[in-house]
C-alpha positions as CSV (number, residue, x, y, z in Angstrom):
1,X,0.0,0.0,0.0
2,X,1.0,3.2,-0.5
3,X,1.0,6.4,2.0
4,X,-2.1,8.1,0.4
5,X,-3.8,4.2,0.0
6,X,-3.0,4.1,3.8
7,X,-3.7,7.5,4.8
8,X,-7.3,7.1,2.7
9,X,-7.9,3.7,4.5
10,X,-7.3,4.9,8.3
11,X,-9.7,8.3,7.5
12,X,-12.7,6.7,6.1
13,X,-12.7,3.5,8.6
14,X,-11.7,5.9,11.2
15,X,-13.9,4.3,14.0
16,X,-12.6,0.8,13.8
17,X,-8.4,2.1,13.8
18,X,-6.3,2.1,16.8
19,X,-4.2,5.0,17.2
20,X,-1.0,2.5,17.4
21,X,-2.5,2.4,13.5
22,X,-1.3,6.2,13.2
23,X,2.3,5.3,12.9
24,X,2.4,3.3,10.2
25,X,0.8,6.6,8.0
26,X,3.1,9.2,10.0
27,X,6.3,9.3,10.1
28,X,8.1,9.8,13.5
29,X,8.9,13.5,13.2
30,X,5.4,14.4,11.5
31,X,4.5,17.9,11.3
32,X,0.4,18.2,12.0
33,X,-1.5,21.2,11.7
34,X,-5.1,22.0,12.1
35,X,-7.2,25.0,13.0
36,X,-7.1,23.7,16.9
37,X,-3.5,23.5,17.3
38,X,-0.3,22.4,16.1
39,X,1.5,19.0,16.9
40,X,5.1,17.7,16.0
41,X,6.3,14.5,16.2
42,X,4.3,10.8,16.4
43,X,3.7,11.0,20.1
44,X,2.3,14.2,20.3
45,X,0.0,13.6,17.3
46,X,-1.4,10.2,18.8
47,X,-1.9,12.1,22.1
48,X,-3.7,14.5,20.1
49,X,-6.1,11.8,18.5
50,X,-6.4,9.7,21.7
51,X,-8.6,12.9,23.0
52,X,-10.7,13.8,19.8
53,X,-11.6,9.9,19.5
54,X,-12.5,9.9,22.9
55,X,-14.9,13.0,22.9
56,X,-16.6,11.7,19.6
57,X,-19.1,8.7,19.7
58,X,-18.7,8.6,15.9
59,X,-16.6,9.9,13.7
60,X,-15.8,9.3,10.3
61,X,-14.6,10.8,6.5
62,X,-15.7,11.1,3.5
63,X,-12.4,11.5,1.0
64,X,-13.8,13.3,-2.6
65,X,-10.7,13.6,-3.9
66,X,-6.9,13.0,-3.9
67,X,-4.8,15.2,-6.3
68,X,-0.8,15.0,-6.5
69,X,-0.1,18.6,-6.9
70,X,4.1,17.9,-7.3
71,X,6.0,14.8,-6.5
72,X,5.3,13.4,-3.1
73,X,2.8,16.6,-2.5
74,X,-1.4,15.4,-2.3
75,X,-4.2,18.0,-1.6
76,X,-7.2,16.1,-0.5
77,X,-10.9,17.4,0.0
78,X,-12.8,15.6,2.2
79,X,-16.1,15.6,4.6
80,X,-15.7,14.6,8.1
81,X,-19.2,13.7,10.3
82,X,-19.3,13.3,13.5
83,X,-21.2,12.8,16.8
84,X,-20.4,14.6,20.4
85,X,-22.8,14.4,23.6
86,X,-21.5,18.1,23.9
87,X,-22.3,19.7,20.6
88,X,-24.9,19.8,19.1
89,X,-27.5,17.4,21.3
90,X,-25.5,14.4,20.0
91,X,-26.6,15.3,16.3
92,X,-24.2,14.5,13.4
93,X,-22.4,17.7,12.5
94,X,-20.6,17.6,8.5
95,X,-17.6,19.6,8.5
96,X,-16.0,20.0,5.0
97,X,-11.9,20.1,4.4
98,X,-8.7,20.0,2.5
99,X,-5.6,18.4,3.6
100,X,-2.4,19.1,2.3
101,X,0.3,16.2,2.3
102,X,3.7,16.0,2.4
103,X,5.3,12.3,1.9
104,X,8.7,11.0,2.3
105,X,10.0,7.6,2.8
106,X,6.3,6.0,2.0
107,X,4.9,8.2,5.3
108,X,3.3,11.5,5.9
109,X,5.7,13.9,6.8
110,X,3.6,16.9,6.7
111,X,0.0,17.2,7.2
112,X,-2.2,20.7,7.4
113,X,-5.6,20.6,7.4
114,X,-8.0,23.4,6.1
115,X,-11.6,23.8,7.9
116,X,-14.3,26.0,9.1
117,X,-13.6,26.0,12.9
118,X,-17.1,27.6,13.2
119,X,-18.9,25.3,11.3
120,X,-17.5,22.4,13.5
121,X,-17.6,24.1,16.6
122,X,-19.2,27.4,17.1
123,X,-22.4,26.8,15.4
124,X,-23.0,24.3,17.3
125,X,-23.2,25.2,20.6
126,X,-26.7,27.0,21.7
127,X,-26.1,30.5,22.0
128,X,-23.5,31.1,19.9
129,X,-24.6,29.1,17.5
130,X,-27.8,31.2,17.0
131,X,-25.3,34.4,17.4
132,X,-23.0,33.2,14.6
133,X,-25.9,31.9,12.1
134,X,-27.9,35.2,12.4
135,X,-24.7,37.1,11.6
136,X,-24.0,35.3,8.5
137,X,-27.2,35.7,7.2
138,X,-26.8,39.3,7.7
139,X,-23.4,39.3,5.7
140,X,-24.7,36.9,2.6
């Protein structure tokens, strides 16, 4: 398998991988970046997983499409859905992405994703929610 076939695989059967699994797509000194916060380095980005998976009851992606840009370089668009007891009254919340990759040695060397922090978060929490939706519509 390659990198992207086993970055694809562990995304879109994300509920039934162990994060031991997350090595064998990273490599040891990874680079991971996402609108949350920044992580360097296999342990820290397992540590970082460990607490998403553990605050989701379901979560899982939906990978539209995988483009090379250069050698060893991927931008990948993507859905993710998920379930929390503390957003959103345990609905499913969609949040669409990107991902940019960065592969070397058949691992994932860099990885920076691209999402609406609002639409997975701040949305979906009563008040704001309401707060953030009503200004929206006054801006479209």
């Amino acid at each position: 398998m390659t990198a992207i076939q086993k970055f694809e695989s562990f995304y879109t059967d994300l509920a039934s991988m162990k994060i031991e699994q997350l090595a064998s797509v990273y490599s040891n000194d990874v680079v991971f970046i996402d609108p949350i916060a920044a992580h360097e380095g296999i342990n820290a980005v397992e540590d970082y997983f460990s607490k998403l998976l553990h605050n989701a009851k379901y979560c899982t992606f939906n990978i539209h499409e995988i483009q090379e840009t250069k050698t060893n370089n991927h931008v990948v668009t993507w859905q993710m859905v998920f379930t929390s007891s503390r957003m959103n009254k345990g609905k499913p919340i969609a949040v669409d992405g990107i991902t940019m990759l960065k592969i070397a040695d058949d691992r994932v060397v860099y990885h920076r994703d691209y999402y609406d922090l609002g639409q997975m978060v701040y949305e979906n929490i009563p008040l704001i929610g309401r707060l953030i939706k009503k200004i929206k519509r006054a801006l479209s």
